[in-house]
C-alpha positions in Angstrom: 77.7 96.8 88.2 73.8 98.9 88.7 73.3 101.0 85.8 71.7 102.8 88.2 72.3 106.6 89.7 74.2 106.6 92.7 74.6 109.5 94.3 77.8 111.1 95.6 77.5 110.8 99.0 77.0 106.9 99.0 80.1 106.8 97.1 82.0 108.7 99.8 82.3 112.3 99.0 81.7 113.5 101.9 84.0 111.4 103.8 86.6 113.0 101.4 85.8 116.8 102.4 85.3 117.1 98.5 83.6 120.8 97.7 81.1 121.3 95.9 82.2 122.1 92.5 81.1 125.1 89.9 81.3 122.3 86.5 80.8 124.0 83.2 77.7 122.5 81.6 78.1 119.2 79.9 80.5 118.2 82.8 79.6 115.6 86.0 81.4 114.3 88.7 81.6 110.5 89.0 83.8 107.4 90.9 86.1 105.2 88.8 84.9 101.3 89.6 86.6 99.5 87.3 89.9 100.1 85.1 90.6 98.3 82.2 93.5 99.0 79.3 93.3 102.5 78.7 89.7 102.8 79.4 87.5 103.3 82.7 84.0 102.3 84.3 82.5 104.9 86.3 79.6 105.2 88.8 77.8 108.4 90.3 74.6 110.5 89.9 74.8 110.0 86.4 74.3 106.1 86.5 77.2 104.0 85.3 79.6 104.9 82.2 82.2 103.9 80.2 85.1 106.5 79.7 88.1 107.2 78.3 90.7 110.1 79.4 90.5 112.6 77.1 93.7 114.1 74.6 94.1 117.5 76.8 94.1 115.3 80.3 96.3 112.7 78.5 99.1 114.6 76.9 99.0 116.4 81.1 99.7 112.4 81.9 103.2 112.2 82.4 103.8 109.6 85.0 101.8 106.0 85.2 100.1 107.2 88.8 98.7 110.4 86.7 96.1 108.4 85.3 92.9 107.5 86.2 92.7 104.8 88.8 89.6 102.6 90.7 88.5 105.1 93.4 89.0 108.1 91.9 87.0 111.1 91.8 86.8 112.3 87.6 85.4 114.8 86.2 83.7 114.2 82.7 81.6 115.1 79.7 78.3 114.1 80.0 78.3 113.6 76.3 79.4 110.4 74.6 82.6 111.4 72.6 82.4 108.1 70.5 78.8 107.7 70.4 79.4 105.4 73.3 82.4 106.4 75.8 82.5 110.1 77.8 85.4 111.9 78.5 87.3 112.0 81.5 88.8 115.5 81.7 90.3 115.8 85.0 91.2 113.6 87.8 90.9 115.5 91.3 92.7 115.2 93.8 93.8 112.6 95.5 94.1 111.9 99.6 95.4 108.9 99.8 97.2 106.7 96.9 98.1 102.3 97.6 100.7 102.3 95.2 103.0 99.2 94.6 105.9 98.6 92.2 104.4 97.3 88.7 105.6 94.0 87.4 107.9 93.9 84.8 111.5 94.9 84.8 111.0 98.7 84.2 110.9 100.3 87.8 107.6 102.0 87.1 104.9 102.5 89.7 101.4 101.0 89.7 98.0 102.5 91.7 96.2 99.9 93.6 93.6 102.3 94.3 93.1 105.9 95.3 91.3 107.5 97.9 91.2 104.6 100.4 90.4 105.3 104.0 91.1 101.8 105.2 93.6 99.1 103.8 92.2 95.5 105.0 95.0 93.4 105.0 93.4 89.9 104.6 95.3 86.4 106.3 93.2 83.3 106.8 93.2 81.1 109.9 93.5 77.8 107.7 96.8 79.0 105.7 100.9 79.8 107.1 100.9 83.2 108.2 103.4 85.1 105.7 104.8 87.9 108.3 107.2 89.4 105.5 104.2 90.2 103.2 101.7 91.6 106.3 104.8 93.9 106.7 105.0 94.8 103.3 101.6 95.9 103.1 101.5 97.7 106.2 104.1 100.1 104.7 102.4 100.2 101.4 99.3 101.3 103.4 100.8 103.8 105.8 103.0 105.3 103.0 100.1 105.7 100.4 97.5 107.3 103.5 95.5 105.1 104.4 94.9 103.3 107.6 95.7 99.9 107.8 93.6 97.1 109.3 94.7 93.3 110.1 91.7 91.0 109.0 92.1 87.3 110.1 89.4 85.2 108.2 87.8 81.8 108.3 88.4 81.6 112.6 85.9 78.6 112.1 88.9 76.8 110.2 91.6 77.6 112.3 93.1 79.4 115.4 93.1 82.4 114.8 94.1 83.3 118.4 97.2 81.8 117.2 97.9 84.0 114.2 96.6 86.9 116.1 99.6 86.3 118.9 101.8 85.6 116.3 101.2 88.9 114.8 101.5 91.1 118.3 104.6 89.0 119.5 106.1 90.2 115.8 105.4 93.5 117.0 102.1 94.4 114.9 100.2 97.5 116.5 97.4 98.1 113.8 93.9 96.5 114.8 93.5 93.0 114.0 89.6 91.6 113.8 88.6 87.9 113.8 86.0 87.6 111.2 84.3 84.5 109.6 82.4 85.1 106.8 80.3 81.6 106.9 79.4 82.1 110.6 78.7 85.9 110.3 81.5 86.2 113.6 82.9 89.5 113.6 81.9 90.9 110.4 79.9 93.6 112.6 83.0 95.1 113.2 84.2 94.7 109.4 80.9 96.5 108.7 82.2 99.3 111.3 85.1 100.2 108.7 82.6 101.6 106.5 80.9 104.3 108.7 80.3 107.7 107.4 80.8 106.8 103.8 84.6 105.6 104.1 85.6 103.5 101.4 87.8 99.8 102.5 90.1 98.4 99.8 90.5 94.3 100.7 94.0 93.0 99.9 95.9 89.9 101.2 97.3 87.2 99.4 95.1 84.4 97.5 92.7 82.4 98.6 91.9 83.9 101.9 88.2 84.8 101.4 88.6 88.7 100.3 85.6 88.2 97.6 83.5 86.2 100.1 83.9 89.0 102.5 82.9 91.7 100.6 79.8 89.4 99.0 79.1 89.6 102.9 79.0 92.8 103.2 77.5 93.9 100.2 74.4 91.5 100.6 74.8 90.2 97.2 77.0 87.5 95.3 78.2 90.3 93.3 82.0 88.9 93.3 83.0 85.6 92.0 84.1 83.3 94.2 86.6 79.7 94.1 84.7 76.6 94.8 86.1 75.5 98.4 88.1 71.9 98.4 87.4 69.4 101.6 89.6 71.6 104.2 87.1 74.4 103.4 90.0 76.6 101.8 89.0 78.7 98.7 90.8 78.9 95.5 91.5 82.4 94.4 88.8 84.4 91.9 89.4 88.0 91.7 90.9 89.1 88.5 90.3 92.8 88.6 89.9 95.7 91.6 86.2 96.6 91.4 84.6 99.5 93.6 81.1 98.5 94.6 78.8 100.8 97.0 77.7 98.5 100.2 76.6 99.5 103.9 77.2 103.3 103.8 80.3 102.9 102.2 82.3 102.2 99.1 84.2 98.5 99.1 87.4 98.0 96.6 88.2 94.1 96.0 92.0 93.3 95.2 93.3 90.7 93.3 95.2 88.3 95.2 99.0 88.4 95.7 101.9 86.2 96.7 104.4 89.3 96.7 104.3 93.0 97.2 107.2 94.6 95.9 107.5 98.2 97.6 107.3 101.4 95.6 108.7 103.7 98.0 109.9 103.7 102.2 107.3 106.3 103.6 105.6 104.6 106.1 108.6 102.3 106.9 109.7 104.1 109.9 105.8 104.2 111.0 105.0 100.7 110.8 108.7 100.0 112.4 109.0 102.6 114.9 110.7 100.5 117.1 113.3 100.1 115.1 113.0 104.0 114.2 113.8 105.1 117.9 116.8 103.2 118.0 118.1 104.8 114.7 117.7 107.6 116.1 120.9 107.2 118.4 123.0 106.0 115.0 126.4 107.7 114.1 125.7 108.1 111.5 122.3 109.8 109.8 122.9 107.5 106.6 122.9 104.2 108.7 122.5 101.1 107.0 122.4 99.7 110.5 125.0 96.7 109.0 128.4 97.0 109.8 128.8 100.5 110.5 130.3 101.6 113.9 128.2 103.3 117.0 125.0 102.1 115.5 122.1 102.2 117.6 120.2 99.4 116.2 123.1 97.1 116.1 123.7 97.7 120.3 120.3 97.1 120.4 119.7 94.0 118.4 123.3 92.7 120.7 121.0 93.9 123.8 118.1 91.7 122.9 115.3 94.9 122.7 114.8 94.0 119.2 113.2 90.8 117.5 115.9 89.1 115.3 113.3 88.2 112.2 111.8 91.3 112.5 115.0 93.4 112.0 115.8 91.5 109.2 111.9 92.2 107.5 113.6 95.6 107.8 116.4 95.8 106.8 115.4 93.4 103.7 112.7 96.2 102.8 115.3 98.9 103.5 118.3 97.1 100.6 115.3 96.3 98.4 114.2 100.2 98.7 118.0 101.4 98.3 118.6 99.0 95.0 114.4 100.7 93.6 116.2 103.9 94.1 119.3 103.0 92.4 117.0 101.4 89.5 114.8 104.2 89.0 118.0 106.7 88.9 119.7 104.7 86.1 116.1 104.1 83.9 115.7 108.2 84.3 118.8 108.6 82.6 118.4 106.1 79.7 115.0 108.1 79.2 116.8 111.6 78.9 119.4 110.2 76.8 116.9 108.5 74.3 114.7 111.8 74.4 118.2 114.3 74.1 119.1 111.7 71.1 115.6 111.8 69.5 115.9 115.8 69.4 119.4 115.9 68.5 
Protein backbone atom coordinates (compact mmCIF):
# COMPACT_ATOMS: atom_id res chain seq x y z
CA UNK A 1 0.00 0.00 0.00
CA UNK A 2 1.58 4.11 -0.74
CA UNK A 3 2.25 5.59 2.43
CA UNK A 4 1.45 8.35 0.60
CA UNK A 5 -1.60 11.11 1.08
CA UNK A 6 -4.46 10.43 -0.94
CA UNK A 7 -6.91 12.66 -1.08
CA UNK A 8 -10.69 12.08 -0.59
CA UNK A 9 -11.92 12.60 -3.75
CA UNK A 10 -9.61 9.86 -5.51
CA UNK A 11 -10.88 7.61 -2.95
CA UNK A 12 -14.51 8.25 -3.94
CA UNK A 13 -16.14 10.69 -1.73
CA UNK A 14 -17.62 12.47 -3.97
CA UNK A 15 -19.15 9.72 -5.77
CA UNK A 16 -20.73 8.98 -2.24
CA UNK A 17 -22.52 12.54 -1.79
CA UNK A 18 -20.41 12.50 1.55
CA UNK A 19 -20.60 16.31 3.25
CA UNK A 20 -18.20 17.98 4.26
CA UNK A 21 -17.77 17.29 7.85
CA UNK A 22 -17.19 19.94 10.96
CA UNK A 23 -14.42 17.15 12.85
CA UNK A 24 -13.22 18.28 16.26
CA UNK A 25 -9.50 18.82 16.16
CA UNK A 26 -7.38 15.81 16.35
CA UNK A 27 -9.99 13.90 14.10
CA UNK A 28 -9.62 12.97 10.05
CA UNK A 29 -11.54 11.22 7.75
CA UNK A 30 -10.00 8.26 6.01
CA UNK A 31 -10.96 4.82 3.69
CA UNK A 32 -10.53 1.39 5.33
CA UNK A 33 -8.05 -0.76 2.68
CA UNK A 34 -7.37 -3.59 4.50
CA UNK A 35 -9.00 -5.47 7.51
CA UNK A 36 -7.25 -7.76 9.56
CA UNK A 37 -8.28 -9.45 13.11
CA UNK A 38 -9.57 -6.67 15.08
CA UNK A 39 -7.42 -4.14 13.54
CA UNK A 40 -7.69 -1.93 10.22
CA UNK A 41 -5.42 -0.30 7.42
CA UNK A 42 -6.59 3.00 6.36
CA UNK A 43 -5.75 5.36 3.43
CA UNK A 44 -6.80 9.24 2.90
CA UNK A 45 -5.28 12.74 3.12
CA UNK A 46 -3.50 11.71 5.97
CA UNK A 47 -1.24 9.01 4.24
CA UNK A 48 -1.75 5.46 5.27
CA UNK A 49 -2.51 4.21 9.01
CA UNK A 50 -2.98 1.46 11.05
CA UNK A 51 -6.13 1.64 13.43
CA UNK A 52 -7.92 0.09 15.81
CA UNK A 53 -11.80 0.88 16.82
CA UNK A 54 -11.77 2.58 19.78
CA UNK A 55 -13.63 1.33 23.41
CA UNK A 56 -16.65 4.07 23.03
CA UNK A 57 -17.28 2.90 19.13
CA UNK A 58 -16.67 -0.79 20.27
CA UNK A 59 -18.89 -1.29 23.19
CA UNK A 60 -21.73 0.77 20.28
CA UNK A 61 -20.64 -2.58 18.12
CA UNK A 62 -23.33 -4.88 18.67
CA UNK A 63 -23.78 -6.78 15.57
CA UNK A 64 -20.66 -8.30 13.38
CA UNK A 65 -21.70 -5.84 10.18
CA UNK A 66 -21.28 -2.82 12.90
CA UNK A 67 -17.74 -2.90 12.53
CA UNK A 68 -15.38 -1.46 10.44
CA UNK A 69 -15.12 -3.08 7.05
CA UNK A 70 -12.69 -2.47 3.61
CA UNK A 71 -14.46 0.50 2.00
CA UNK A 72 -15.51 2.27 4.68
CA UNK A 73 -15.54 5.80 5.39
CA UNK A 74 -13.99 6.20 9.48
CA UNK A 75 -13.52 8.80 11.28
CA UNK A 76 -10.34 8.83 13.52
CA UNK A 77 -7.78 10.41 15.89
CA UNK A 78 -5.07 11.67 14.22
CA UNK A 79 -3.06 10.78 17.30
CA UNK A 80 -1.47 7.37 17.75
CA UNK A 81 -3.28 5.84 20.83
CA UNK A 82 -0.50 3.14 21.20
CA UNK A 83 2.33 5.01 20.16
CA UNK A 84 1.66 3.35 16.85
CA UNK A 85 -2.19 2.62 15.97
CA UNK A 86 -5.06 5.73 15.81
CA UNK A 87 -8.47 5.39 16.74
CA UNK A 88 -11.27 4.72 14.79
CA UNK A 89 -14.14 6.56 16.46
CA UNK A 90 -16.97 6.35 14.11
CA UNK A 91 -17.89 4.48 11.09
CA UNK A 92 -20.30 6.64 8.74
CA UNK A 93 -22.65 5.69 6.98
CA UNK A 94 -22.96 3.32 4.72
CA UNK A 95 -24.81 3.21 1.03
CA UNK A 96 -24.35 0.07 0.04
CA UNK A 97 -23.21 -3.17 2.19
CA UNK A 98 -22.01 -6.95 -0.04
CA UNK A 99 -22.77 -8.89 2.85
CA UNK A 100 -22.65 -12.86 2.83
CA UNK A 101 -23.28 -15.52 5.48
CA UNK A 102 -19.93 -16.10 7.52
CA UNK A 103 -18.52 -19.58 7.64
CA UNK A 104 -18.94 -21.47 10.56
CA UNK A 105 -22.05 -22.97 11.97
CA UNK A 106 -23.26 -19.75 13.90
CA UNK A 107 -25.62 -17.97 11.41
CA UNK A 108 -23.76 -14.65 11.75
CA UNK A 109 -23.27 -12.24 8.94
CA UNK A 110 -19.95 -11.25 7.28
CA UNK A 111 -19.27 -7.62 5.16
CA UNK A 112 -17.55 -8.26 1.91
CA UNK A 113 -17.12 -4.68 1.56
CA UNK A 114 -19.03 -1.45 1.94
CA UNK A 115 -19.73 1.26 -0.10
CA UNK A 116 -19.45 -0.50 -3.46
CA UNK A 117 -20.93 1.02 -6.52
CA UNK A 118 -20.34 -1.87 -8.79
CA UNK A 119 -20.10 -5.69 -7.99
CA UNK A 120 -17.94 -7.48 -10.92
CA UNK A 121 -18.87 -10.83 -10.89
CA UNK A 122 -15.81 -12.52 -12.52
CA UNK A 123 -16.27 -16.11 -14.76
CA UNK A 124 -13.47 -17.11 -17.08
CA UNK A 125 -13.88 -18.35 -20.66
CA UNK A 126 -11.42 -21.45 -19.98
CA UNK A 127 -13.47 -22.82 -16.84
CA UNK A 128 -17.51 -24.53 -16.57
CA UNK A 129 -19.71 -21.80 -16.15
CA UNK A 130 -21.22 -22.24 -12.42
CA UNK A 131 -24.93 -20.56 -13.16
CA UNK A 132 -26.08 -21.32 -9.43
CA UNK A 133 -23.13 -19.21 -7.95
CA UNK A 134 -23.51 -16.13 -10.80
CA UNK A 135 -27.12 -16.25 -9.33
CA UNK A 136 -26.02 -16.14 -5.93
CA UNK A 137 -24.00 -13.21 -6.29
CA UNK A 138 -26.33 -11.28 -8.30
CA UNK A 139 -28.73 -11.30 -5.29
CA UNK A 140 -25.89 -10.67 -2.86
CA UNK A 141 -25.14 -7.57 -5.04
CA UNK A 142 -28.63 -6.28 -5.68
CA UNK A 143 -29.64 -6.88 -2.02
CA UNK A 144 -26.52 -5.19 -0.44
CA UNK A 145 -26.93 -1.86 -3.22
CA UNK A 146 -24.77 -2.22 -5.48
CA UNK A 147 -24.94 -2.68 -9.15
CA UNK A 148 -23.90 -5.82 -10.47
CA UNK A 149 -21.77 -6.39 -13.56
CA UNK A 150 -21.08 -9.94 -15.41
CA UNK A 151 -17.24 -10.01 -16.34
CA UNK A 152 -16.23 -12.91 -18.71
CA UNK A 153 -12.34 -13.11 -18.62
CA UNK A 154 -9.52 -14.75 -20.62
CA UNK A 155 -11.88 -14.58 -24.22
CA UNK A 156 -8.40 -15.44 -25.70
CA UNK A 157 -8.72 -18.98 -23.93
CA UNK A 158 -12.08 -19.70 -24.63
CA UNK A 159 -15.61 -18.83 -26.15
CA UNK A 160 -16.81 -16.58 -24.43
CA UNK A 161 -19.67 -15.94 -26.89
CA UNK A 162 -20.65 -19.19 -25.57
CA UNK A 163 -20.80 -18.41 -21.83
CA UNK A 164 -22.16 -15.06 -22.64
CA UNK A 165 -25.38 -16.93 -24.48
CA UNK A 166 -25.39 -19.33 -21.86
CA UNK A 167 -25.88 -16.58 -19.40
CA UNK A 168 -28.82 -14.56 -21.50
CA UNK A 169 -30.64 -17.96 -22.43
CA UNK A 170 -30.58 -18.52 -18.30
CA UNK A 171 -32.21 -15.34 -18.21
CA UNK A 172 -29.30 -12.88 -16.98
CA UNK A 173 -30.18 -9.09 -17.67
CA UNK A 174 -27.19 -7.37 -15.94
CA UNK A 175 -24.33 -6.20 -18.39
CA UNK A 176 -21.89 -8.76 -19.27
CA UNK A 177 -18.30 -7.48 -20.81
CA UNK A 178 -15.70 -9.72 -22.61
CA UNK A 179 -12.47 -8.71 -21.30
CA UNK A 180 -8.95 -10.29 -21.59
CA UNK A 181 -6.55 -9.08 -19.53
CA UNK A 182 -3.25 -10.44 -21.66
CA UNK A 183 -4.65 -8.94 -24.95
CA UNK A 184 -5.90 -5.65 -23.33
CA UNK A 185 -9.61 -6.66 -25.24
CA UNK A 186 -12.32 -5.00 -23.47
CA UNK A 187 -10.70 -3.72 -20.45
CA UNK A 188 -11.64 -0.11 -21.88
CA UNK A 189 -14.95 -0.74 -20.84
CA UNK A 190 -13.81 -2.41 -17.39
CA UNK A 191 -11.94 0.90 -16.98
CA UNK A 192 -15.46 2.66 -17.70
CA UNK A 193 -16.80 1.18 -14.25
CA UNK A 194 -14.63 3.40 -12.48
CA UNK A 195 -15.82 6.95 -13.83
CA UNK A 196 -16.44 9.73 -11.46
CA UNK A 197 -14.59 8.14 -8.59
CA UNK A 198 -16.91 4.94 -8.17
CA UNK A 199 -15.35 2.24 -6.46
CA UNK A 200 -15.68 -1.76 -8.20
CA UNK A 201 -15.37 -4.66 -5.79
CA UNK A 202 -14.03 -7.94 -8.19
CA UNK A 203 -15.58 -11.21 -6.95
CA UNK A 204 -16.01 -14.56 -8.78
CA UNK A 205 -14.81 -17.80 -7.91
CA UNK A 206 -10.96 -18.88 -8.05
CA UNK A 207 -8.76 -18.80 -10.52
CA UNK A 208 -10.48 -16.66 -12.97
CA UNK A 209 -8.01 -13.75 -13.33
CA UNK A 210 -9.70 -11.18 -10.62
CA UNK A 211 -5.99 -10.06 -9.31
CA UNK A 212 -4.66 -9.91 -12.95
CA UNK A 213 -7.46 -7.60 -13.73
CA UNK A 214 -7.17 -5.23 -11.33
CA UNK A 215 -3.03 -5.32 -11.82
CA UNK A 216 -4.45 -4.19 -15.26
CA UNK A 217 -6.10 -1.59 -14.27
CA UNK A 218 -4.08 -0.27 -11.65
CA UNK A 219 -0.87 -0.09 -13.95
CA UNK A 220 1.08 -1.89 -11.33
CA UNK A 221 1.77 -5.64 -10.16
CA UNK A 222 0.49 -4.51 -6.94
CA UNK A 223 -1.67 -7.95 -6.35
CA UNK A 224 -0.13 -11.34 -6.38
CA UNK A 225 -0.91 -13.40 -8.84
CA UNK A 226 -0.85 -17.76 -9.45
CA UNK A 227 1.75 -18.85 -11.95
CA UNK A 228 -0.48 -20.03 -15.11
CA UNK A 229 -0.14 -24.02 -16.01
CA UNK A 230 0.04 -25.03 -19.96
CA UNK A 231 -3.87 -24.34 -20.63
CA UNK A 232 -3.07 -20.72 -19.60
CA UNK A 233 -5.47 -21.07 -16.43
CA UNK A 234 -4.28 -19.31 -13.23
CA UNK A 235 -4.16 -20.79 -9.79
CA UNK A 236 -5.86 -18.68 -7.23
CA UNK A 237 -3.72 -15.85 -4.98
CA UNK A 238 -5.84 -13.42 -3.25
CA UNK A 239 -5.94 -14.01 0.41
CA UNK A 240 -7.35 -10.77 1.65
CA UNK A 241 -9.97 -7.87 0.18
CA UNK A 242 -7.58 -4.92 -0.37
CA UNK A 243 -8.88 -1.35 -1.58
CA UNK A 244 -6.37 0.20 -3.89
CA UNK A 245 -6.95 3.77 -5.76
CA UNK A 246 -6.54 3.15 -9.72
CA UNK A 247 -8.05 5.15 -12.87
CA UNK A 248 -10.29 7.69 -10.99
CA UNK A 249 -11.58 5.26 -8.90
CA UNK A 250 -11.21 3.00 -5.90
CA UNK A 251 -10.71 -1.02 -6.88
CA UNK A 252 -11.65 -3.81 -3.95
CA UNK A 253 -9.98 -7.42 -4.82
CA UNK A 254 -11.97 -10.44 -3.30
CA UNK A 255 -10.73 -13.61 -2.35
CA UNK A 256 -11.86 -16.26 -4.45
CA UNK A 257 -14.93 -18.51 -3.75
CA UNK A 258 -16.41 -21.81 -4.67
CA UNK A 259 -19.78 -21.01 -2.66
CA UNK A 260 -21.72 -18.04 -1.64
CA UNK A 261 -24.01 -18.77 1.03
CA UNK A 262 -26.77 -15.98 1.09
CA UNK A 263 -27.37 -13.68 4.09
CA UNK A 264 -30.62 -12.40 3.37
CA UNK A 265 -33.48 -12.49 0.03
CA UNK A 266 -33.54 -8.67 -0.85
CA UNK A 267 -32.67 -8.63 -4.20
CA UNK A 268 -34.10 -12.06 -5.00
CA UNK A 269 -37.23 -10.96 -6.55
CA UNK A 270 -34.96 -8.22 -8.59
CA UNK A 271 -32.55 -10.55 -10.03
CA UNK A 272 -35.65 -13.11 -10.69
CA UNK A 273 -38.37 -10.90 -11.66
CA UNK A 274 -39.60 -13.29 -13.91
CA UNK A 275 -40.35 -15.49 -11.57
CA UNK A 276 -41.57 -12.44 -9.29
CA UNK A 277 -44.50 -11.47 -11.78
CA UNK A 278 -45.81 -14.76 -11.79
CA UNK A 279 -45.94 -14.82 -7.89
CA UNK A 280 -47.76 -12.27 -8.14
CA UNK A 281 -50.92 -14.23 -9.30
CA UNK A 282 -50.28 -16.99 -6.28
CA UNK A 283 -53.16 -17.90 -3.77
CA UNK A 284 -51.56 -17.58 -1.61
CA UNK A 285 -49.20 -14.37 -0.41
CA UNK A 286 -46.90 -17.02 1.54
CA UNK A 287 -46.31 -19.25 -1.55
CA UNK A 288 -43.68 -21.67 -1.52
CA UNK A 289 -44.54 -22.06 -5.07
CA UNK A 290 -44.27 -26.28 -4.29
CA UNK A 291 -47.23 -28.03 -3.88
CA UNK A 292 -49.61 -25.42 -2.90
CA UNK A 293 -52.91 -25.04 -4.91
CA UNK A 294 -53.64 -21.96 -7.53
CA UNK A 295 -50.08 -21.08 -7.71
CA UNK A 296 -49.01 -18.91 -10.33
CA UNK A 297 -45.56 -20.09 -10.75
CA UNK A 298 -46.43 -23.72 -10.80
CA UNK A 299 -49.20 -22.97 -14.00
CA UNK A 300 -46.47 -21.32 -15.37
CA UNK A 301 -43.60 -23.63 -15.08
CA UNK A 302 -46.61 -26.49 -16.56
CA UNK A 303 -47.05 -23.73 -19.35
CA UNK A 304 -43.41 -23.67 -20.31
CA UNK A 305 -42.88 -19.55 -19.70
CA UNK A 306 -40.38 -20.44 -17.18
CA UNK A 307 -36.78 -22.19 -17.47
CA UNK A 308 -36.90 -25.53 -15.50
CA UNK A 309 -33.06 -25.03 -13.94
CA UNK A 310 -33.62 -21.72 -13.33
CA UNK A 311 -36.75 -22.13 -11.14
CA UNK A 312 -35.11 -24.51 -9.25
CA UNK A 313 -31.84 -21.82 -8.62
CA UNK A 314 -34.86 -20.26 -6.97
CA UNK A 315 -36.48 -21.95 -5.28
CA UNK A 316 -33.12 -23.59 -3.83
CA UNK A 317 -32.13 -19.91 -2.73
CA UNK A 318 -35.65 -19.38 -1.44
CA UNK A 319 -35.61 -23.06 1.17
CA UNK A 320 -31.96 -22.17 1.95
CA UNK A 321 -33.26 -18.40 2.91
CA UNK A 322 -36.40 -19.86 4.85
CA UNK A 323 -34.05 -22.62 6.89
CA UNK A 324 -31.19 -19.00 7.59
CA UNK A 325 -34.29 -17.54 9.00
CA UNK A 326 -35.31 -20.43 10.97
CA UNK A 327 -31.47 -20.65 12.18
CA UNK A 328 -30.96 -17.21 13.14
CA UNK A 329 -34.47 -17.27 15.17
CA UNK A 330 -33.43 -20.29 17.30
CA UNK A 331 -29.44 -18.86 17.89
CA UNK A 332 -31.33 -15.41 19.08
CA UNK A 333 -33.07 -17.29 21.59
CA UNK A 334 -30.10 -19.34 22.98
CA UNK A 335 -28.35 -15.79 23.27
CA UNK A 336 -31.30 -14.32 25.48
CA UNK A 337 -31.52 -17.32 27.46
CA UNK A 338 -27.60 -17.39 28.22
CA UNK A 339 -27.72 -13.45 28.81
CA UNK A 340 -31.32 -13.81 31.11
CA UNK A 341 -29.27 -16.78 32.93
CA UNK A 342 -25.98 -14.80 33.31
CA UNK A 343 -28.15 -11.89 35.17
CA UNK A 344 -30.37 -14.16 36.97
Amino acid sequence: MDNGPVSLELLGWNKHNKADLQLPTGQAVSRVVVEHRGAYELLGPNGALEAVLDGAARERAHEPTDYPAVGDWVVHTLDPIDNRRVAIVEVLARHSMITRRATGAAPLPQVVGANIDTLAIVTSSDQDLDEHLVERYLVTAVGGGASPVLVINKTDLGDGDAIRGLLIRRGVEQEILMVSAKTGDGMSALQGLLAGGATVAFTGASGVGKSTLVNHLVGDSVLATGSVDDEGAGRHTTVRRELLVAGGGALIDTPGLRELQLWDGEGLDEVFSDIARFATRCKFADCSHRDEPDCGVADAHTEGDLNPDRLASYLDLCHELSELDEEIEEYERTRRRRRDARRG
